[in-house]
Structures are given as structure tokens and as C-alpha cells.
FIZALO-237685 format. One record per residue: x, y, z of N, C-alpha, C, O in turn; residue in one letter. Coordinates in steps of 0.1 Angstrom, whole numbers, plus 2048, in hexadecimal, padded with zeros to 3 digits. Each point is the difference from the previous one (the first is absolute). Layout:
<sites>
XYZXYZXYZXYZA
...
</sites>
This chain:
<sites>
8087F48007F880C80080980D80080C800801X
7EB80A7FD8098097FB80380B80F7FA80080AX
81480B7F480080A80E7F880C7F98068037F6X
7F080480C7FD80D7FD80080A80C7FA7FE80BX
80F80F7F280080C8077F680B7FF8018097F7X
7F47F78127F680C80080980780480B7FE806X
7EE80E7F680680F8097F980A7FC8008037F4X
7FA8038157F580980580580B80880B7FF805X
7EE80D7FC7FF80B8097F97FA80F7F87F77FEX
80880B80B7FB7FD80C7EF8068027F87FC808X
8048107EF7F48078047F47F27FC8027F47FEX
7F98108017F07F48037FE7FD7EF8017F57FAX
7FC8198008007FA7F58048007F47FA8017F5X
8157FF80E80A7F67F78047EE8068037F57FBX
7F980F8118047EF8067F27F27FF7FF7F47FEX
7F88198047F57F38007FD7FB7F67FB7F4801X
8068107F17FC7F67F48087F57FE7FD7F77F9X
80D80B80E80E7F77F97FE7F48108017F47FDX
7FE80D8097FA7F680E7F57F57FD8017F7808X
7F68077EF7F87F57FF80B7FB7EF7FF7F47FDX
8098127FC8057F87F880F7FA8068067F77F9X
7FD80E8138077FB8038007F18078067F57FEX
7ED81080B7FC7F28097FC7F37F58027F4803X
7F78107F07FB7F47F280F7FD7FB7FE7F57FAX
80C80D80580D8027FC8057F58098017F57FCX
80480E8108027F480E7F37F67FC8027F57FCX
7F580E8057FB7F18008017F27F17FE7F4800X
8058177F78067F87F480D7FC8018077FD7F6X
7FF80481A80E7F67FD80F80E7FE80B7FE804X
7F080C7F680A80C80080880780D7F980280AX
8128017F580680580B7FD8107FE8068057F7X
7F280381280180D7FB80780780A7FF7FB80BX
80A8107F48078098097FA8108007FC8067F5X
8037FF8167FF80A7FD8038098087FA80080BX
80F8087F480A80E8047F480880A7F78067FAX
8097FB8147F680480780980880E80A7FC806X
7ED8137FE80680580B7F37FA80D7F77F97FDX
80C80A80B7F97FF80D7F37FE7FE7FA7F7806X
8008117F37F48098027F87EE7F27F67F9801X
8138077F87F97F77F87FE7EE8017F87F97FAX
8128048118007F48027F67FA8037FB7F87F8X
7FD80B8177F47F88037F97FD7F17FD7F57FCX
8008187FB7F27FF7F480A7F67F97FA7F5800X
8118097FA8077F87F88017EB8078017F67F8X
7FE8088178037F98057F37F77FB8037F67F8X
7F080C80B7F57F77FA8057FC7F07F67F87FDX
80D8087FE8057FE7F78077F57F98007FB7F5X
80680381480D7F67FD80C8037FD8087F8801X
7FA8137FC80C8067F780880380C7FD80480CX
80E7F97EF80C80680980680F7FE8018067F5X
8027FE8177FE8118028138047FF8087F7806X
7FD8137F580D80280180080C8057FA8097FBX
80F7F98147F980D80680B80B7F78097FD7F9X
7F081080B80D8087FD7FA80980C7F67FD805X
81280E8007FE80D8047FE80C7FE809808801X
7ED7FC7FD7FA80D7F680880C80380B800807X
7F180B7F480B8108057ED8038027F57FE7FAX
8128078137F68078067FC8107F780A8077FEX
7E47FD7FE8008077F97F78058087FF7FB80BX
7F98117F17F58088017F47FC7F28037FC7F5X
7F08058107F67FB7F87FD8107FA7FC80A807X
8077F57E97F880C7F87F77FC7FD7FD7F57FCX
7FC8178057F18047FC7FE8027F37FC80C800X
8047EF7F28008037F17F68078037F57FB800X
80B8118017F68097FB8008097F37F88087FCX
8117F680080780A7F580B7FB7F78077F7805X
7FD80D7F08088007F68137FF80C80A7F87FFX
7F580E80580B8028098037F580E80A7FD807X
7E98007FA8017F480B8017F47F98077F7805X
7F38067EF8017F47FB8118007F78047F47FEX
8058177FE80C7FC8018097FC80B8067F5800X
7FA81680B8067F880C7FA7F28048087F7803X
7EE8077FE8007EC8008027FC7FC8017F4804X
80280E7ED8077F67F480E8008068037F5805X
8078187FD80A8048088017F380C8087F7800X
7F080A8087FD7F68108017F57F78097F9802X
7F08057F77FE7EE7FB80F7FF7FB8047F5804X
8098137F48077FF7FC80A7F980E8067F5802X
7FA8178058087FC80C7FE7FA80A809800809X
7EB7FA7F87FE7F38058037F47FB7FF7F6807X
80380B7EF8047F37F18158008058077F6802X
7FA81B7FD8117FC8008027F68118057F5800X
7F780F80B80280080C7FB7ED8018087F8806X
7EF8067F67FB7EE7FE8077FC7F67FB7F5803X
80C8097F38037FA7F380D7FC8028037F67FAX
80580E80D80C7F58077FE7F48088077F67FFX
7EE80B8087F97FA8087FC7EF7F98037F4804X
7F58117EF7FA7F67FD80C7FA7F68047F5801X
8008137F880C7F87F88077F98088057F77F9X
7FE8098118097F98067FB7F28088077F7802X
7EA80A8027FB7F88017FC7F67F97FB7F6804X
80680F7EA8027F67F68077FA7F87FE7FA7F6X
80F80B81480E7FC7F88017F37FC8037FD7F4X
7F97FA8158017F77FC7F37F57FD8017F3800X
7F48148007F67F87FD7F48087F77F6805805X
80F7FB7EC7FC80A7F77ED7F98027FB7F5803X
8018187F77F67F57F97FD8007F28058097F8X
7F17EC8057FE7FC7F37F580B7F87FF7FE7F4X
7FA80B8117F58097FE7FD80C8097FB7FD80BX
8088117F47FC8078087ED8047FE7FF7FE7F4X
7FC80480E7F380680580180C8078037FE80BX
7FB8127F280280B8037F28088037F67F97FEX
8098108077F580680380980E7F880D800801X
7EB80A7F68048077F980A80B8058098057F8X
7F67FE81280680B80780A7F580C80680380BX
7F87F67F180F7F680B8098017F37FC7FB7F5X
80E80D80B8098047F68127F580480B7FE7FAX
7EE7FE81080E7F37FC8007F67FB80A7F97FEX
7E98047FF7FA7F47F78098007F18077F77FCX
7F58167FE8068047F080A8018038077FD7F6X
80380681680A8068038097F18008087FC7F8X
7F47FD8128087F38017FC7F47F68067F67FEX
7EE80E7FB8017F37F280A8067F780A7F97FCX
7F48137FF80D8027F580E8008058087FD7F7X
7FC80581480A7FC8038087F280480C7FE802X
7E57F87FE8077F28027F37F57F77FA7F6804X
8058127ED7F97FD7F37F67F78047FE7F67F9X
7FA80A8127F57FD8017F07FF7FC7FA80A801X
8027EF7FB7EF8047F77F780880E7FF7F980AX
7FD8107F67F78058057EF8077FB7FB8047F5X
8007FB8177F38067FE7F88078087FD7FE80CX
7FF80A7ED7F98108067F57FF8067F77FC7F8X
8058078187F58028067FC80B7FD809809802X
7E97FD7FA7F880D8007F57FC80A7F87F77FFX
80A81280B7F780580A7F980A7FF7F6803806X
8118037F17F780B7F88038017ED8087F87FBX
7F280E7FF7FC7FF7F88097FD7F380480A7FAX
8017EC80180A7FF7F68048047F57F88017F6X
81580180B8068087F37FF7F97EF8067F67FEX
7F680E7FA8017FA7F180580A7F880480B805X
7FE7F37EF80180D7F67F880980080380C7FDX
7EE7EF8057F580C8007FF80780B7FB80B800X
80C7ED80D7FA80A80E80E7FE8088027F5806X
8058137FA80D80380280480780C80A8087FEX
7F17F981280480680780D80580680080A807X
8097F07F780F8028018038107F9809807804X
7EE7FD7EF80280E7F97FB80980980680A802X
7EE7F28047FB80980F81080880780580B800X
8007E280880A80380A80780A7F57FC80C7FDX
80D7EE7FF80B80E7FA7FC80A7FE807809805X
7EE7FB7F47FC80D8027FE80580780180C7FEX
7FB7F080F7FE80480F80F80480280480B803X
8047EB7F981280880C8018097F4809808805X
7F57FC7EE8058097F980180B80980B8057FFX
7EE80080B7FF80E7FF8047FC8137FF809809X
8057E97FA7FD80481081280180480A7FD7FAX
7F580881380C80580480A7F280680C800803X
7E97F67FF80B7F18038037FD7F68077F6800X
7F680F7F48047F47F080E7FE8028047F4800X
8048168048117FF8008047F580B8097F87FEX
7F18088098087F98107F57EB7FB8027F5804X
7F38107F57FB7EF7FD80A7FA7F58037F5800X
8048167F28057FC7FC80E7FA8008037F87F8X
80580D81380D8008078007F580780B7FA801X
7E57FF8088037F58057FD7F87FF8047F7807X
7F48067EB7FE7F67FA80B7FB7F58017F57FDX
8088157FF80D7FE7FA8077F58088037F47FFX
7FF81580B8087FA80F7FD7F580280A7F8801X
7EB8038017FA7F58048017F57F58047F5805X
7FA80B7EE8047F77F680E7FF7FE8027F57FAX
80781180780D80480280A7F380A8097F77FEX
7EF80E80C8077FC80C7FC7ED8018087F8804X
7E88057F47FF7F18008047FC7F37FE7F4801X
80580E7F68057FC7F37F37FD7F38017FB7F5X
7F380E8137F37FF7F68058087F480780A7FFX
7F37EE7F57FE80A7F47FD80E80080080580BX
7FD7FF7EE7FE80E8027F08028017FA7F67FCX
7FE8138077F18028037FC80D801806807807X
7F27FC7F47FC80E8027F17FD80B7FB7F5803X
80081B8027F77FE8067F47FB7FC7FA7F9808X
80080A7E87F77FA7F78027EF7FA7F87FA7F8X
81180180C8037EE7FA7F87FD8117FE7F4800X
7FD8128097FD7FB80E7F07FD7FE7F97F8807X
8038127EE7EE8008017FF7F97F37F47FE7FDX
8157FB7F97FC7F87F57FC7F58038007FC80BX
7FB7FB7E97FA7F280280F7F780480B8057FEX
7F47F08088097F88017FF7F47F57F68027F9X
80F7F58048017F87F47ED7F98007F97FE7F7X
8058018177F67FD8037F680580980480A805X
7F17F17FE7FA80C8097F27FC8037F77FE7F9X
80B8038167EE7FD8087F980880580280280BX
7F58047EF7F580B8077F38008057F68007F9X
80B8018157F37FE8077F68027FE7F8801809X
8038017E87F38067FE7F97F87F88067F77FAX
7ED80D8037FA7F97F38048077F380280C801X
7FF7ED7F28058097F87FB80C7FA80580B7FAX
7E87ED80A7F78117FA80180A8097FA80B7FFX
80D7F280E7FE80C80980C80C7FB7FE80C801X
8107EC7FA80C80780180380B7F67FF7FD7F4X
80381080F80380B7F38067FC7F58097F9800X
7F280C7F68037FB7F28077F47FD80B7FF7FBX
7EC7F78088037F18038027FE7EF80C7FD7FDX
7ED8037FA8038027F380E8017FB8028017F4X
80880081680D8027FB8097F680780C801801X
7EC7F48038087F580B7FD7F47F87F57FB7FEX
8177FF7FE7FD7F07FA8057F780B809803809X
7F07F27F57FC7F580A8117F58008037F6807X
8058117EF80F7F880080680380B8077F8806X
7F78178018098028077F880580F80780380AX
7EE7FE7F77F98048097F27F18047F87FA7F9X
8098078147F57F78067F780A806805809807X
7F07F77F87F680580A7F68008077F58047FDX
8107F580F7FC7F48077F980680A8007FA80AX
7F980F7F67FC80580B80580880C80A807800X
7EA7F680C8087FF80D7FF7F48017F87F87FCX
81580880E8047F08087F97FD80E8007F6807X
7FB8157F97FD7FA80E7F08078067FE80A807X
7F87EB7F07F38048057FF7FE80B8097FA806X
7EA80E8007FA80180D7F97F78097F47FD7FFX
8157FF80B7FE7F280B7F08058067FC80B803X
7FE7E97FD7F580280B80680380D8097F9804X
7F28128048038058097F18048087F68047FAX
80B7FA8167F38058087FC80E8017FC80380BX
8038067EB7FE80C8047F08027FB7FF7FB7F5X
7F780980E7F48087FF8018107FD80B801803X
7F38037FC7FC8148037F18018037F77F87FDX
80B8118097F380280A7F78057FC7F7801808X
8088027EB7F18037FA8088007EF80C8017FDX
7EA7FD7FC8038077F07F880E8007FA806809X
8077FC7EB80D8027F08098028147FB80280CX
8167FC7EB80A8028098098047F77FF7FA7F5X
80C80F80C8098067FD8117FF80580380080CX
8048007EC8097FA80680C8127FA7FF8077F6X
8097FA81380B8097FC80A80080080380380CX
8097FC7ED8117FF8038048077F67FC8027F4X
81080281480B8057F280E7FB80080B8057FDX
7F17EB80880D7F78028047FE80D7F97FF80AX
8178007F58077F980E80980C80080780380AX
7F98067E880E80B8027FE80D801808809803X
7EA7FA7FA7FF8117FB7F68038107F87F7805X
8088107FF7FA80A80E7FB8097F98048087F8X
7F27F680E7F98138037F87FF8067F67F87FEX
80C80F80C7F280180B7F680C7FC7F5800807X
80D80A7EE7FB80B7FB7F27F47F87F4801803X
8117F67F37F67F77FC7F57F980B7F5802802X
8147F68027F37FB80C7FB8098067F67FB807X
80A80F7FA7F780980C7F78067F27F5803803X
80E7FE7EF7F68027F87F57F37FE7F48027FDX
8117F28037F77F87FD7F780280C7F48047FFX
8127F880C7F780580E7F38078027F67FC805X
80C8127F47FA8087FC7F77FC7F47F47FF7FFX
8147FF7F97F17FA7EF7FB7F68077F5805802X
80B7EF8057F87F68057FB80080E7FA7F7806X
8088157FD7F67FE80F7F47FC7FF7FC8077F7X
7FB7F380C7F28018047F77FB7EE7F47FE7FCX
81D8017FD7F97F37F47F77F38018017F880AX
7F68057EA7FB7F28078067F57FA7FA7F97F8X
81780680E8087F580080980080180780A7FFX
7FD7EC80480F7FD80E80A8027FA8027FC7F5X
80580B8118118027FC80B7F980480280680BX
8057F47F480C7FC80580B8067FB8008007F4X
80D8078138098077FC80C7FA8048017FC80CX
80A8027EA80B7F980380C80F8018048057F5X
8007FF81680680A7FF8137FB7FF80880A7FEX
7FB7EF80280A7FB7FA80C80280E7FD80780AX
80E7F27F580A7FF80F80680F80980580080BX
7F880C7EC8038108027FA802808805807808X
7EC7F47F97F58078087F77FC8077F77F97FBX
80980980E7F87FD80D7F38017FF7FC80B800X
7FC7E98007EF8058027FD80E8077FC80A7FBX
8057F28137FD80B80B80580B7FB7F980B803X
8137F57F68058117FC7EE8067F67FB80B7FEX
8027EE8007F78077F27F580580E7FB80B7FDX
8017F18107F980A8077EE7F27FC7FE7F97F6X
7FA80A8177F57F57FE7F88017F28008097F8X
7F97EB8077FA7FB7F57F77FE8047FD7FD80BX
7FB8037E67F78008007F97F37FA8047FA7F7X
7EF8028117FD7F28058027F57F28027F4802X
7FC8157EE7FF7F77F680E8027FB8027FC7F5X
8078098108147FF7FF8067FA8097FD80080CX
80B7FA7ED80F7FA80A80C7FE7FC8017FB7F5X
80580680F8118037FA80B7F880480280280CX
8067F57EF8077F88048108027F98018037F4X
8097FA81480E8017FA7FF7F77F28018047F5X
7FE7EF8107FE7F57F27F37F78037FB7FB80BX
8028037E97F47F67FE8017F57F98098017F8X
7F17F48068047F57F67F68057F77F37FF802X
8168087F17F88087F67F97FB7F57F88067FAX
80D7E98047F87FC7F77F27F780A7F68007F9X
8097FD80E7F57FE8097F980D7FB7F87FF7F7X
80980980D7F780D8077FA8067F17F68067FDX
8167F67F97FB8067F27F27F67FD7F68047FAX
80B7EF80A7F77F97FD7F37FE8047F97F77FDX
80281780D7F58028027FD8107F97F58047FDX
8158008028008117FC7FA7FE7F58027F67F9X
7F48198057FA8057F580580B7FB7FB8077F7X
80D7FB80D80E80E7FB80A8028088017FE80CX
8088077E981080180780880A7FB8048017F5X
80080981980480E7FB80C7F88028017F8809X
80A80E7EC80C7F78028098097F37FD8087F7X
8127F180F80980C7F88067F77F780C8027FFX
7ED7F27F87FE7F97F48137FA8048057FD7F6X
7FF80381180D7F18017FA7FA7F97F4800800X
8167F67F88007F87F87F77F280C7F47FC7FDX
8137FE80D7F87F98087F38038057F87F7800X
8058168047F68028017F77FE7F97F77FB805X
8098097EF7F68057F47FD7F37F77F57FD7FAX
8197F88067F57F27FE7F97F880B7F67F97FEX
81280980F7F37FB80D7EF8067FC7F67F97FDX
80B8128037F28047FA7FB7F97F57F77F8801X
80F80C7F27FD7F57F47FD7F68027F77FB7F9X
8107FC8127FD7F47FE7F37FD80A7FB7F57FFX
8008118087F280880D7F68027F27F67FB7FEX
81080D7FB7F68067F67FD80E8077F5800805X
8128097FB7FC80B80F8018097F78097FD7F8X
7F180F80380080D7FD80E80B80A8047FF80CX
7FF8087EE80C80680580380E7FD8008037F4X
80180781680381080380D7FE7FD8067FE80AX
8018037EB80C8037FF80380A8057F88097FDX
8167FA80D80680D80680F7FD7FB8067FD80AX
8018027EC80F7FC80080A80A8027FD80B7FCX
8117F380980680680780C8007FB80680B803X
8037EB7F38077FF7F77FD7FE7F47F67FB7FCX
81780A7FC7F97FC7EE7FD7F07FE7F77FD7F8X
80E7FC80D7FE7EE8007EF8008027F87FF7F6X
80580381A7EE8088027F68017F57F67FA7FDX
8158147FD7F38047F67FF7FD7F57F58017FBX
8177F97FC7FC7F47F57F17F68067F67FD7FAX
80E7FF8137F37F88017F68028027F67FA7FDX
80981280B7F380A8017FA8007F17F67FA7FCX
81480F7FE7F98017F07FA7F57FC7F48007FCX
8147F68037F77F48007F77F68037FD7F67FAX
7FE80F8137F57FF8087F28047F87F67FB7FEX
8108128017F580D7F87FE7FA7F37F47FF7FCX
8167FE7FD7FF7FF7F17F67F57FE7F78017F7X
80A7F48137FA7F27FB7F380080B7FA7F6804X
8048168007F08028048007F98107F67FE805X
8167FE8027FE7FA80F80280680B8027FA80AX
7FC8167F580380880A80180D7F78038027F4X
7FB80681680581480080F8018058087F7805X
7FA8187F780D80080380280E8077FD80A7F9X
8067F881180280D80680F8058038077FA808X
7FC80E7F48158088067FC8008117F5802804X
8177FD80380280080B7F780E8057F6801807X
8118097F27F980B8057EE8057FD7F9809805X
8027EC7EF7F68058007F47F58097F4800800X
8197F680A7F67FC8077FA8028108017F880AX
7F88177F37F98018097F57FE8087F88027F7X
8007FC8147F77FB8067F48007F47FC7F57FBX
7FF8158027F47FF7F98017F97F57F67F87FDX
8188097F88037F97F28027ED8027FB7F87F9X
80B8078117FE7EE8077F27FE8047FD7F57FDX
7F98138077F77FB8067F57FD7EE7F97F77FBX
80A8178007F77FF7F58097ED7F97FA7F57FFX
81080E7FD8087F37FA7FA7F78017F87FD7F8X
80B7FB8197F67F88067F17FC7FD7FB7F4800X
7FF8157FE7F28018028007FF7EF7F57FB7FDX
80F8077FD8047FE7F18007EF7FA7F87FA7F8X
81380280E8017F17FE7FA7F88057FE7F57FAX
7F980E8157F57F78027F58007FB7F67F8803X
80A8117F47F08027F98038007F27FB8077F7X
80F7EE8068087FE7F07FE7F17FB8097F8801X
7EA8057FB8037EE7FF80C7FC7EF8077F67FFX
7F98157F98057FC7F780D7FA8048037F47FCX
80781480C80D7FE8057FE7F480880B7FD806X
7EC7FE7FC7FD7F18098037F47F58067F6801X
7F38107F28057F47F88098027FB8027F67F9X
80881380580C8027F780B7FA80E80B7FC7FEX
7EF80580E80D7F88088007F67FE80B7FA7FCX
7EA8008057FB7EF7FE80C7FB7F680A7F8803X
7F280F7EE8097FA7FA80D7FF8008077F77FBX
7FD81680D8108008068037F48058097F97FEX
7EC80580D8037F780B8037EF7FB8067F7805X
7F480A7F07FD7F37F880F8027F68027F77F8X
80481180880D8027F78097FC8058087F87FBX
7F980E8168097FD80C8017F080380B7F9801X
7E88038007FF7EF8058087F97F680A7F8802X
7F180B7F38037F57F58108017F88047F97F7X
80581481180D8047FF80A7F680480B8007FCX
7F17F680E80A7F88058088008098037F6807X
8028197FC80480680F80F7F38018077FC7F6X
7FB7FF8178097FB80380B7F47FA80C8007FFX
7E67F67FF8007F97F68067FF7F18087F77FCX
7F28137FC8068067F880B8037FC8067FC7F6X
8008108168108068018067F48018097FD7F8X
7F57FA81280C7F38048007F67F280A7F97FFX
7EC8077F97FC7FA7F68138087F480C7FB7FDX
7EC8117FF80A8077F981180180680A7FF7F9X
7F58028148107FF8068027F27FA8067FF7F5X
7F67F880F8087F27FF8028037F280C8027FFX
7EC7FF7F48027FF7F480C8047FC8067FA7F7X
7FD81181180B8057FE80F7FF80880B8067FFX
7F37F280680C7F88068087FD7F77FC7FF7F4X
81380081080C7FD7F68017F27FC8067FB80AX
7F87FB7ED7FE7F47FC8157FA8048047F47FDX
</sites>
């Protein structure tokens, strides 16, 4: 059987798609490894897979709110890559493997196949790159004008330099890899018309929604997040306000920043929790104000849930737009979502049966995608004979 090296970002969701193809992967007999800090082991351990620690560089969490925050994290991702990548090379000195498996923005994946001519393949957690939909032209044009372009370009020199990688620009990081698995269905994905089936799988999500004991305490029920990364307490005290004294339940996932109690008492049809088991809770919800993550927004799809798009990065609003385009939600800018514009939204989508059946069919796109199954299907194919 064969060794394959995952390698992921530690946030929720770049790691969680690649976790149910790992665990189908171990039970076909494969040895999978995968390069993990602290924070990732427990979710990697059910699995099967063997964890290779490293020690992260301690950072600060940015806020992408802007053209200038989303270069310094590209910046952060770079030098968190230099500060781990001795780490892992070394712990594969002598036990190469036969296939890497990458999550798109784990940049040691490309980094250490071309340097020790490995076949590799590209995880999209979010939306994937072809000739027709090219986001990597985004990135660069983003550092054209930003004041880290000099200091990303200097250390990424440095850093291929220093391990004996080929040469790489910042744009070879957002291209296709020879091969490539994307979580989505393919009628859902932007200008899918430009993705042939040689080089691209599109398997879904991997990891539908477990029966779980949760109820909500009355319907229609509403569900709200804007992830595990982005804060604003400015938002939840608007939803607060658009749904007071609505006739239907709210549940609010205010994410690990923020304190219930900070938001001040609630009101008897709200409640607010750090984390929730979100595909449970989607699976009674009749809407979902949400900041369209890639994970998020097929949990829904696959619920069949109508969706308040609020997105907060360009990644976001590719899918926002796409939300809108294919009739399965509205879409609102951060700033135009205020109390009364959520409340109207809301009150919008539950009184929308058409968008009931255009999820359906999503939903029926998602199931029959293959999800786990699938990817572990395509990896082996591509094993080195």
C-alpha cells in the first residue's frame, strides 16, 4: 500500500474536508501522514493517520477586512511556512512519500513535491482555479500596489533558496496542480464551463451531516455565523435588534472571540453560543445568515437552507455571488447589513418557495457528488504504479 502526505492549514476549514478522506484512505490499507501542530492533532487522530508534529511561530490573528489585511496574511501564511518547513522536511528525510495531497494554501505541499519530483494533488476548500477562473490574478494584483509586496517577495526567494526548491512565484501557489479535488458540486462552482473532468474531481463535500440530538425550540428557526475567524460584536448586536420579538428562533454562533454574555440579555426567541454543531442545527434551520465559507455554504446546500450572504473576503464573495446568481440566497456587504436590511432579507427567504426548489436540486447535486468516497477513489487512481 501506498505512504500519502496530507498537508493542511490547521483552521477548520482547510482541515475538515481532507479528514473523512483521510480516515477512507487508512481503512483501504494506506499509510497516510500528516504534518500537524498541537491545535490539529486530536481532529487528525480519529482518523487513523499518523500526525508529524511540528511547532508553529506564534502569530496574531488578522482580521481580512480589506485589500491590505488580506496581503499581510498571505505575508503571515508565508512566514509561517518558512518557520515550519525545516521541520517537516526533516521529518521526511527519510521516509519520502509516494503522493502528496495539499490543501491549496499549505504551500509546502508544491514546495516539497517539486523538490523531491513527487506526483501531487490539489485540495480546494474554496473555489478552484482553471483557465476561466483564475484567482491567483486577484492575489498579484492585490500586492501590486501593497507595501509587503517587497518583504513577501524577499522571503519567498529566501525560503526556496535556502531548501533547494525550484523556483516559484506567488501566482504558481493559486494554480491547478496536475490534479485536483474540489468540494463542491460542479453546477454549484463559478464558471465551471471551463473545468475538464481530466484534471479536476468534484466530489462534493466529504463530510455530510451526522444525526445528532439537537431540537430548536420552536420553527421557522434561524441560524447565524460568520465562521470560527471573523468577530464582530457590531453584527450580532444588529441581528439582535432585526430579530427581537420575530416569529422564529434564532440561534447565534458568535464564534471563539466572543463571549455570549458580552452581547448583554436576550431575548426569549435568541441564544448565542461560542460553537455549535453546525450541521445538526442547519438541519432544522429555515435560514442562514452566514459569511458563505466554503464549509459553511455546502452544509447549507446540502440542508437545502436559503442563505443571507454577508462575505468578508474576496474568496466569500465569489460565493456570495454565486449564491445570488443560482437563485439560493441574497446577498448583502458587510456594511449594508443592518438591523432593518437582515430583518427585511430574512423575512424575504421565508416567504420564497421558488428558492426551496432550486436548493433541492442543489441538494440532489451534492448527494450524488460522492464526497469522500470519491476523492479516495481519484487519489488511489493516481498512485505511482
Amino acid at each position: 500500500m501506498a505512504h500519502i502526505a496530507f498537508m493542511s492549514l490547521p483552521e477548520a476549514g482547510h482541515l475538515n474536508p481532507l479528514l473523512p478522506i483521510a480516515r477512507e484512505l487508512v481503512e483501504r490499507g494506506h499509510r497516510i501522514t500528516f504534518p500537524a501542530d498541537d491545535s490539529m492533532v486530536e481532529r487528525i487522530r480519529p482518523t487513523g493517520a499518523e500526525t508529524i508534529s511540528y511547532e508553529p511561530r506564534p502569530t496574531e490573528t488578522i482580521v481580512i477586512d480589506g485589500m491590505d489585511a488580506a496581503a499581510r496574511a498571505t505575508l503571515a501564511l508565508l512566514q509561517q511556512l518558512e518557520h515550519v518547513l525545516p521541520q517537516i522536511e526533516t521529518r521526511y528525510a527519510d521516509d519520502r512519500p509516494d503522493l502528496i495531497v495539499n490543501d491549496w494554501l499549505a504551500w509546502a505541499g508544491p514546495m516539497l513535491a517539486a523538490k523531491w519530483h513527487l506526483p501531487r494533488i490539489q485540495s480546494w476548500s474554496a473555489h478552484a482555479a482553471s483557465e476561466g477562473y483564475d484567482f491567483g490574478t486577484f492575489i498579484v494584483g492585490m500586492f501590486a500596489a501593497s507595501p509587503v509586496k517587497a518583504e513577501f517577495d524577499t522571503l519567498l526567494d529566501a525560503v526556496l533558496s535556502r531548501h533547494g526548491i525550484p523556483p516559484l512565484q506567488l501566482h504558481d501557489f493559486y494554480k491547478p496542480a496536475e490534479f485536483n479535488l474540489v468540494y463542491q458540486p460542479k453546477s454549484f462552482h463559478v464558471h465551471n464551463e471551463t473545468f475538464d473532468n481530466d484534471r479536476y474531481a468534484f466530489v462534493g463535500p466529504t463530510r455530510m451531516p451526522a444525526a445528532q440530538d439537537w431540537t430548536p425550540p420552536r420553527r421557522p428557526m434561524v441560524l447565524v455565523s460568520l465562521g470560527t475567524i471573523i468577530s464582530r460584536r457590531d453584527f450580532f448586536h444588529a441581528c439582535i435588534q432585526a430579530f427581537t420579538d420575530e416569529p422564529y428562533h434564532v440561534v447565534m454562533s458568535v464564534g471563539r472571540s466572543i463571549n455570549p454574555t458580552d452581547l448583554g440579555p436576550l431575548p426569549a426567541n435568541i441564544e448565542a453560543h461560542q460553537h455549535i454543531p453546525q450541521p445538526a442545527v442547519l438541519a432544522h434551520a429555515d435560514a442562514f445568515v452566514t459569511h458563505t465559507g466554503m464549509n459553511s455554504t455546502m452544509e447549507a446546500l446540502a440542508a437545502a437552507v436559503p442563505m443571507v450572504a454577508i462575505p468578508h473576503t474576496p474568496e466569500e464573495q465569489t460565493t456570495a455571488e454565486r449564491v445570488a446568481a443560482l437563485g439560493l440566497g441574497t446577498v448583502l456587504t458587510p456594511a449594508d447589513a443592518t438591523a432593518e436590511r437582515l430583518r427585511e432579507a430574512v423575512r424575504g427567504l421565508l416567504d420564497e418557495p421558488t428558492t426551496r426548489q432550486r436548493l433541492r436540486a442543489m441538494q440532489n447535486d451534492l448527494r450524488t457528488a460522492g464526497g469522500a468516497l470519491h476523492a479516495a477513489d481519484t487519489i488511489e487512481a493516481r498512485l505511482p504504479r
